[in-house]
C-alpha positions in Angstrom: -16.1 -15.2 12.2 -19.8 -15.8 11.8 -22.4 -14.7 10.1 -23.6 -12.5 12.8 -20.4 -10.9 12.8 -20.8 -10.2 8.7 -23.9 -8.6 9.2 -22.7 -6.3 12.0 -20.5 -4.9 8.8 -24.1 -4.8 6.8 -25.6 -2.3 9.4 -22.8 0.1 8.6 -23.8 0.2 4.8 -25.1 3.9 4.7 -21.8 5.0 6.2 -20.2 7.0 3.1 -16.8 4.9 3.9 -18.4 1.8 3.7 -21.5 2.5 0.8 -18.3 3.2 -1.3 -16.3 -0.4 -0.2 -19.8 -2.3 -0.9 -19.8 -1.0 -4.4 -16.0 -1.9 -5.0 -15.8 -5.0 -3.3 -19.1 -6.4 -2.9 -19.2 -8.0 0.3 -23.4 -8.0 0.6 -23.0 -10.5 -2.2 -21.9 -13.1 0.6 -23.9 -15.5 2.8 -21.1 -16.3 4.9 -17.9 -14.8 5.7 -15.4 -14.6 3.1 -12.9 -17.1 2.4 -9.8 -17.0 0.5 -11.4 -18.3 -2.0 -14.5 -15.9 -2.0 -11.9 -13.5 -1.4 -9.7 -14.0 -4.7 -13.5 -14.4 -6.7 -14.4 -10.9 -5.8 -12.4 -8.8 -7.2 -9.7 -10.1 -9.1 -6.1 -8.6 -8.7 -2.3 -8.9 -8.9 -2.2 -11.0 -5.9 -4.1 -13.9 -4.6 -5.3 -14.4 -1.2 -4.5 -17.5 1.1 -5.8 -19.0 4.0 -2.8 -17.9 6.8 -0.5 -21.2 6.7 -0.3 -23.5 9.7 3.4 -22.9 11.0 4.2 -27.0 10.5 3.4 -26.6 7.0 6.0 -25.9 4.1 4.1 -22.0 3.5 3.9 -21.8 7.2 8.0 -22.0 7.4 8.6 -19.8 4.5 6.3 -17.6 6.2 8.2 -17.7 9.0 11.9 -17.3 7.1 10.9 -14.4 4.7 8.9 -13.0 7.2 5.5 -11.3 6.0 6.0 -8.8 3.6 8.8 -11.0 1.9 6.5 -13.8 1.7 4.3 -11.7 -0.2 6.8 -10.6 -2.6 8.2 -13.8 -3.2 5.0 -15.7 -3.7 2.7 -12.9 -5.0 0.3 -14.1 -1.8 -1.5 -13.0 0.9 -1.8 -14.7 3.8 -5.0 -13.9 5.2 -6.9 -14.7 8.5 -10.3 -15.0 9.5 -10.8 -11.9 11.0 -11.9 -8.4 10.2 -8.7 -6.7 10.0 -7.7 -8.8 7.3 -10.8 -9.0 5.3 -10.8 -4.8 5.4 -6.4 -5.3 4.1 -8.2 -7.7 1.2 -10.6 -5.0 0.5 -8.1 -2.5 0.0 -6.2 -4.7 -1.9 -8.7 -4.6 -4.4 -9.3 -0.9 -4.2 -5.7 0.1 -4.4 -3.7 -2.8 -6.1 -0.8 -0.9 -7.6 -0.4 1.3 -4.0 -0.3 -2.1 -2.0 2.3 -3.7 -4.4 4.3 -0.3 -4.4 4.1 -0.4 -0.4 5.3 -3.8 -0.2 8.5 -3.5 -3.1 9.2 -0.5 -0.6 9.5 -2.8 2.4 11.4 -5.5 -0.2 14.2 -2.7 -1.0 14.5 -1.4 2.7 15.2 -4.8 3.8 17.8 -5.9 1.2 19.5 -2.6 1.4 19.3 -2.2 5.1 18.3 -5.4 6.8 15.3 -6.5 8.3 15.8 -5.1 11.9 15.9 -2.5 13.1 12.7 -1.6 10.8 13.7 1.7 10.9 11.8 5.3 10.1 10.7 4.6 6.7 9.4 1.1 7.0 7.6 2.5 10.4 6.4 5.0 8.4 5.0 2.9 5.1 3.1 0.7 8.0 1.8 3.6 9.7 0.2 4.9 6.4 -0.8 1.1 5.4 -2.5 0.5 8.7 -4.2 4.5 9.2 -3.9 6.2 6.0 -6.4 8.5 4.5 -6.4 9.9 0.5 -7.8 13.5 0.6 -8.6 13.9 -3.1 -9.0 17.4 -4.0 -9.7 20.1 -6.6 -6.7 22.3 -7.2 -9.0 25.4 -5.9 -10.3 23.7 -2.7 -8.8 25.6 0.3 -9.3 22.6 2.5 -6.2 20.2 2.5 -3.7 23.4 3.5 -6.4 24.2 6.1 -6.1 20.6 7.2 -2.4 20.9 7.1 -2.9 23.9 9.4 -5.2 22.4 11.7 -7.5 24.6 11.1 -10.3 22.4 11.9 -13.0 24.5 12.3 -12.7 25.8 8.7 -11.8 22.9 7.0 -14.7 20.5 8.5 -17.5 22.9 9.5 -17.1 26.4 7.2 -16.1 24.4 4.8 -18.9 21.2 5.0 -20.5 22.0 1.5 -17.3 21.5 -0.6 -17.1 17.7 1.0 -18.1 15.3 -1.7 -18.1 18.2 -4.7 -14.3 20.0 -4.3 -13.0 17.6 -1.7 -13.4 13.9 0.0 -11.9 11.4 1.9 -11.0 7.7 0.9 -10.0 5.6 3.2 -6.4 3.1 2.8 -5.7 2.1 6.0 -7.7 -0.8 6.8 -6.9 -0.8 10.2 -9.0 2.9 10.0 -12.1 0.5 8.5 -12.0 -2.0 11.6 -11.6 0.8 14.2 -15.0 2.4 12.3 -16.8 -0.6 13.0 -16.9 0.3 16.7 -15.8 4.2 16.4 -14.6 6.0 19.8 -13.8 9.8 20.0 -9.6 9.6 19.3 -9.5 7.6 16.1 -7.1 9.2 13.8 -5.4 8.6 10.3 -2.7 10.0 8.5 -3.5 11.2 5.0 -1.9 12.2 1.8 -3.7 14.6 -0.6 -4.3 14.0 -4.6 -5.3 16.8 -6.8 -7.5 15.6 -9.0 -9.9 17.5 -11.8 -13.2 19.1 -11.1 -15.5 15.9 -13.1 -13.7 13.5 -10.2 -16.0 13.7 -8.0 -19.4 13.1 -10.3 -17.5 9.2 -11.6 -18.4 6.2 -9.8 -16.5 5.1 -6.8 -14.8 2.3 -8.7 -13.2 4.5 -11.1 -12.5 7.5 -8.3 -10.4 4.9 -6.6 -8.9 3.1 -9.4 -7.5 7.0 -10.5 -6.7 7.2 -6.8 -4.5 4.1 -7.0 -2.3 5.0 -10.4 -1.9 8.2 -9.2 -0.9 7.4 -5.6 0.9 4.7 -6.7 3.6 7.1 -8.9 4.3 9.0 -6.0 5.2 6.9 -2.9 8.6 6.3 -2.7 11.5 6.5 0.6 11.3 10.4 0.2 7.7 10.6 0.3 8.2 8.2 3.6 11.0 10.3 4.7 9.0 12.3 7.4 5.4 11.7 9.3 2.0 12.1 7.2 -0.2 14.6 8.9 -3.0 13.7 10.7 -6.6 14.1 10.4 -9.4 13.5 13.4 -11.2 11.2 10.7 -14.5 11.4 12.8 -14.8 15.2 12.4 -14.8 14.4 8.3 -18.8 15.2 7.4 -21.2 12.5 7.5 -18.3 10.0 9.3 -19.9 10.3 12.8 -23.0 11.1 13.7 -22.6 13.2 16.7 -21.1 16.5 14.4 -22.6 19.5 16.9 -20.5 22.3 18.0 -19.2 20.9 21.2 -17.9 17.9 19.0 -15.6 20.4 16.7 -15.0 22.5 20.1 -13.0 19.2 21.8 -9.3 20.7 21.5 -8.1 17.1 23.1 -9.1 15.4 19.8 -9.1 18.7 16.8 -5.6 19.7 18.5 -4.0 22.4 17.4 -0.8 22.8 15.0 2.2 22.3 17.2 4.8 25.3 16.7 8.0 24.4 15.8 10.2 26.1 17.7 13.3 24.9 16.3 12.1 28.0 13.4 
């Protein structure tokens, strides 16, 4: 990547997902794009991140032998390519440390108890969330993750706009979700999880909001919690995440679709 292609990432600065990266992981501090190196220098964590091995070399073939998320676990590393979607998975690295290591001792227990293929539900499931998840953090009186849950879109986005960033927000994990907001299309989902979290949460700076995210998150997800599908959430209708928010936008039924009745009740 160039540095054209960096500063396509600085014109989304004021976006509220990206304003609250910038001040975790400070990519405006770079000239160029980041390197492994510039990677593991700007943030610090558990893991360290590697330029993706050839597949001649020895890391290349124990790459290739313990497959991805095994080569992780064995050598603590990340392999990491040149590209946005794994810059945005090094970012939420950073953000989410303990979640991403969780995720990954997931995959490593799956596998040994199970196998490598078939994936299976659960593994499906921890990617899914890895690549497109969204925390919904929330005060324990906000009405708007069971109106979410509902699909009640209408309340939960537009009645209930004012509570966004005081009672309720939305972090993103996913870092597939940050590439796809680069270049945002009318579609783009996530799946999210909510966090109940107390009412001065949402007055702390982003670092420490995510890094309570994290411990928190990171205690819950197990193969239960992976058991069955998140729920999703039309991430562009989330207030101030696109900029085209009129009526008509909330009125599309083809992207704020309703809840599905089960009729197996």
């Amino acid at each position: 990547m160039s540095l054209d292609s960096l500063s396509q990432l600085y014109s989304y600065r004021h976006h509220p997902v990206f304003t609250s990266l910038f001040s975790v992981v400070p990519f405006n501090e770079l000239s160029s794009w980041p390197t492994a190196d510039d990677l593991n220098e700007l943030a610090p964590g558990p893991m360290r991140f590697i330029t993706d091995p050839e597949t001649t070399s020895e890391a290349g073939m124990l790459l290739e032998t313990l497959g991805y998320e095994g080569f992780i676990h064995q050598t603590q590393s990340i392999p990491t390519r040149r590209n946005w979607h794994d810059a945005f998975n090094a970012a939420i690295w950073h953000q989410f440390p303990r979640t991403k290591q969780r995720l990954n001792q997931l995959h490593i227990a799956y596998i040994a108890k199970h196998g490598a293929l078939p994936r299976g539900k659960v593994r499906d499931h921890i990617t899914h969330f890895d690549e497109c998840g969204v925390i919904i953090a929330h005060t324990a009186n906000s009405p708007v993750p069971q109106q979410l849950l509902q699909h009640q879109w209408q309340s939960a986005l537009v009645e209930n706009k004012q509570q966004w960033g005081h009672q309720v927000d939305a972090f993103v994990f996913g870092h597939a979700n940050l590439e796809m907001l680069l270049n945002p299309h009318i579609g783009l989902t996530g799946k999210w999880v909510g966090i109940e979290v107390q009412d001065g949460f949402f007055v702390q700076r982003p670092s420490l909001q995510v890094a309570l995210l994290d411990a928190l998150l990171a205690r819950r997800v197990d193969d239960a919690f992976f058991a069955n599908k998140l729920p999703p959430i039309p991430f562009l209708g989330i207030p101030g995440w696109w900029g085209k928010q009129d009526a008509g936008f909330y009125a599309n039924t083809e992207y704020f679709r309703p809840k599905r009745i089960n009729k197996n009740k």
